[in-house]
N, C-alpha and C positions, 0 to 999 in steps of 0.2 A: 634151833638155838643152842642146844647142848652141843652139838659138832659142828658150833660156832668156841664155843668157849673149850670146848678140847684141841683147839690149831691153836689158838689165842694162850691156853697154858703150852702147849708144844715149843710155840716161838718164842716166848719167855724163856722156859730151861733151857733152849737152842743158843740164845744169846748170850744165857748168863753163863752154860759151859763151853761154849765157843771165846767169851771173855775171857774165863779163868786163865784157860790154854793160854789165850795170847800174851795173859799176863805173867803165867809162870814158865812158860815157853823160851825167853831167852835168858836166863838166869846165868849159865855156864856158857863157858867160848867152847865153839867148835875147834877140834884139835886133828892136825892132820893125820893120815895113815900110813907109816913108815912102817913098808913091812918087805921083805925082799920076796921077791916072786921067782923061784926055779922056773928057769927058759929052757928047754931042751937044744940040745947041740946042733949047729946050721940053721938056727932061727935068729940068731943075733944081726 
């Protein structure tokens, strides 16, 4: 019974921090990465 009710509290906090994420998860845009990459010479 008690390692009944210890998966039972597990899966609650499991979903309600899996929730949270998902709610504060896309707040901001993803922004792209403009960054210039040195090619060395005869790779071009």
């Amino acid at each position: 019974m008690r390692r009944r009710r210890w998966g039972t509290g597990f899966l609650l906090v499991l979903i309600i921090v899996i929730g949270a994420l998902w709610w504060h998860g896309g707040r901001e845009p993803l922004r792209p990465i403009e960054q210039q990459i040195p090619v060395p010479e005869g790779l071009e």
